[in-house]
C-alpha positions as CSV (number, residue, x, y, z in Angstrom):
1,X,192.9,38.7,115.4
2,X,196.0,38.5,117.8
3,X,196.5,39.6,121.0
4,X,199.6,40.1,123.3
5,X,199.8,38.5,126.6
6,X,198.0,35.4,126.3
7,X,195.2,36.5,124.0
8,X,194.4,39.8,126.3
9,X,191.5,37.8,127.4
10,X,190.4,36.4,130.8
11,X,189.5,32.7,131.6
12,X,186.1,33.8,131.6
13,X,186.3,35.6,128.4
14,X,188.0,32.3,126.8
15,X,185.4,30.1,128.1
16,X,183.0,32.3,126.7
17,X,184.5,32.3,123.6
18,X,185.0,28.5,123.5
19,X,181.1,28.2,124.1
20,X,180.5,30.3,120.8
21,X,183.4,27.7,118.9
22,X,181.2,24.6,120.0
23,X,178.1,26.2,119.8
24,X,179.0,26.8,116.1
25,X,180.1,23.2,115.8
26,X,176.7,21.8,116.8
27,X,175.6,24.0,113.5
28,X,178.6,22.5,111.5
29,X,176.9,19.3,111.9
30,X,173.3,20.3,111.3
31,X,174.8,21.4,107.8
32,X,174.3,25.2,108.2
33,X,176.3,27.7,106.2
34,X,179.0,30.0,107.1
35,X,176.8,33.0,106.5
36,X,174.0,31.3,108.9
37,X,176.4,30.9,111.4
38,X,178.1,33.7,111.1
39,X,174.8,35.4,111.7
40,X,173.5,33.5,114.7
41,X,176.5,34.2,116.4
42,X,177.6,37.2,115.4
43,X,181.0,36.5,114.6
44,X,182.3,37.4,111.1
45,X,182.5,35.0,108.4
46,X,186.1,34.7,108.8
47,X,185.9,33.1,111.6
48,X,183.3,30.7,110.6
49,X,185.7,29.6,107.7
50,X,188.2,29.2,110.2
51,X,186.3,27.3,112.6
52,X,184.8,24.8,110.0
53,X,188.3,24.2,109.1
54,X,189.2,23.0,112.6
55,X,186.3,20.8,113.4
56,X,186.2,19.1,109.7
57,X,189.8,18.6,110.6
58,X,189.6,17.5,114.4
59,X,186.1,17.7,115.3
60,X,184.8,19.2,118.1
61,X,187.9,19.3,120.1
62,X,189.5,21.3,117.3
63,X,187.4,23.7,118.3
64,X,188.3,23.5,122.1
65,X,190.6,26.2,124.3
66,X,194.1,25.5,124.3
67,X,194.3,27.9,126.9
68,X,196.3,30.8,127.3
69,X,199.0,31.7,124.5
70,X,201.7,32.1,127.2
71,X,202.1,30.4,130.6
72,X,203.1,33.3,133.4
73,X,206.9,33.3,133.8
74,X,206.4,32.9,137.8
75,X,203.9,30.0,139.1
76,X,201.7,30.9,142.2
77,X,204.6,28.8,144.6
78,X,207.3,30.9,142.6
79,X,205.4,34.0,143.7
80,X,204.9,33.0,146.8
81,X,208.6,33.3,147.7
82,X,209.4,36.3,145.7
83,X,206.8,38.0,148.2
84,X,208.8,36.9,150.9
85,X,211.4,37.9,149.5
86,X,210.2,41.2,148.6
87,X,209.6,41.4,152.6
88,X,212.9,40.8,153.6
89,X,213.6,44.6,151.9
90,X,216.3,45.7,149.2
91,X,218.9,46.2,152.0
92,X,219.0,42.6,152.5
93,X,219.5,41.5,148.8
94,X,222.3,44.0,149.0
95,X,220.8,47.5,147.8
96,X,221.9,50.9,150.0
97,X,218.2,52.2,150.5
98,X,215.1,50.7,151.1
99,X,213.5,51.5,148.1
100,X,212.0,48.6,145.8
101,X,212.1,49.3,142.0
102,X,211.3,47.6,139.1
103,X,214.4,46.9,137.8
104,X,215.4,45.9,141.6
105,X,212.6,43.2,141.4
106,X,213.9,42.1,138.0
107,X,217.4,42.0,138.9
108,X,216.4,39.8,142.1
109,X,214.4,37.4,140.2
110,X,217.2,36.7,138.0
111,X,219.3,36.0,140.4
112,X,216.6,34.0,142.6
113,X,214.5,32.2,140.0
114,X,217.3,32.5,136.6
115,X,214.4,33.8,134.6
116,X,214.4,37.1,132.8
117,X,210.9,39.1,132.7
118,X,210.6,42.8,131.0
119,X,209.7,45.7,133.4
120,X,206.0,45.5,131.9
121,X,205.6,42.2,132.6
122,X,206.7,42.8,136.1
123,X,204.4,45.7,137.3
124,X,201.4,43.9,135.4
125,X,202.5,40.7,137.5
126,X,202.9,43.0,140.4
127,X,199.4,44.4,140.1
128,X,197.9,41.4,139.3
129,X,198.8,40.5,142.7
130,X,198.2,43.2,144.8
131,X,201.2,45.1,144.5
132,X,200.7,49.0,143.8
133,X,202.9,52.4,143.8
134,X,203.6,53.2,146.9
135,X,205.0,57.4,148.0
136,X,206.3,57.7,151.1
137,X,203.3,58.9,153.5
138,X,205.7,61.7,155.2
139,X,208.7,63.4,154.9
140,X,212.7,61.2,155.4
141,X,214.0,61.6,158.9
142,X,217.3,62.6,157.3
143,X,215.7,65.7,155.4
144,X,217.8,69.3,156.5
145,X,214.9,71.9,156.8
146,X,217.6,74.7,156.6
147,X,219.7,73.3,153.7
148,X,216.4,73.1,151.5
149,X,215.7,76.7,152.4
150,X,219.0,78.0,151.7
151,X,219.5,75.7,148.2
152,X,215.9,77.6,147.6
153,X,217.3,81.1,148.1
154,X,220.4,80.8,146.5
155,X,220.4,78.4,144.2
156,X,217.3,77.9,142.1
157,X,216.9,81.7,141.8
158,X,220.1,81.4,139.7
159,X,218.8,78.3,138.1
160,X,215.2,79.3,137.3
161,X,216.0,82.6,135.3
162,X,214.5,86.2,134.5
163,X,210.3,86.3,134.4
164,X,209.2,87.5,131.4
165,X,207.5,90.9,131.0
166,X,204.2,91.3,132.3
167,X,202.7,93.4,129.2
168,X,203.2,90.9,126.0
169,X,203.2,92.5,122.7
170,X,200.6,92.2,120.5
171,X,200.9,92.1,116.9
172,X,197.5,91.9,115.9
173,X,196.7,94.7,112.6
174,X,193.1,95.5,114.9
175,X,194.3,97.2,117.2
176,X,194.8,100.4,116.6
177,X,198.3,101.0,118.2
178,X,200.1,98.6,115.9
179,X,198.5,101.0,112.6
């Protein structure tokens, strides 16, 4: 079985998993069979097969964690300085408001760090860290009270449309009307 990003698992999960590999290579050389193995450690026979491959191969360290599929695009230090970065605001990398986006983030770590991440791999990176969505707690200074009312009144009445009727029509053959 394959998984995206680095095997989808955690170091913990690969260390467990790396346990169950040597675990089942200590049985390799007590001559069990696939199907005991398999059993013991409730893993399918598959993977047995596959395992016994490896080891009879390279021995135990066949069997060992080559660690995860893919190595994170950003190191820890590389991080480190797109957080201050992200401090310094999008105003000072050159953007009119001070609102951070994705494809802000991805844009400035091109140009920063010449590496190109997708959007996905960006929030997941983000959150990884810390990072969340953030909404505005209130209200911009620059919002016009009056203008919203009046765009209210006369606009979006001409946008939203007629109401339908408040008495739908039924054409059910059990009531009696529609006889």
């Amino acid at each position: 079985m394959r998984y995206p990003q680095g095997g989808g698992l955690t170091p913990e999960r690969q260390a467990f998993r790396e346990r169950i590999r040597l675990e089942a290579a200590e049985r390799f050389a007590a001559d069990a069979s696939n199907a005991e193995v398999a059993k013991d450690l409730r893993v399918s026979v598959r993977s047995v097969q596959r395992w016994r491959r490896g080891w009879h191969d390279a021995g135990t360290e066949g069997l060992r964690s080559a660690g995860p599929v893919s190595r994170p695009k950003l190191s820890e230090a590389l991080f480190t300085v797109l957080e201050q970065e992200l401090a310094k605001g999008p105003v000072a990398h050159g953007w009119p408001d001070q609102t951070w986006t994705l494809a802000r983030i991805k844009t400035l770590i091109g140009r920063r760090f010449h590496k190109s991440m997708t959007l996905s791999a960006i929030a997941k990176m983000l959150h990884r860290h810390g990072f969340s969505h953030q909404v505005p707690a209130r209200r911009a200074v620059e919002r016009d009270e009056e203008a919203v009312a009046g765009w209210v009144k006369e606009t979006w009445s001409q946008v939203e449309g007629p109401w339908r009727r408040s008495t739908p029509g039924c054409a059910s053959k059990m009531k009696p009307a529609s006889r």
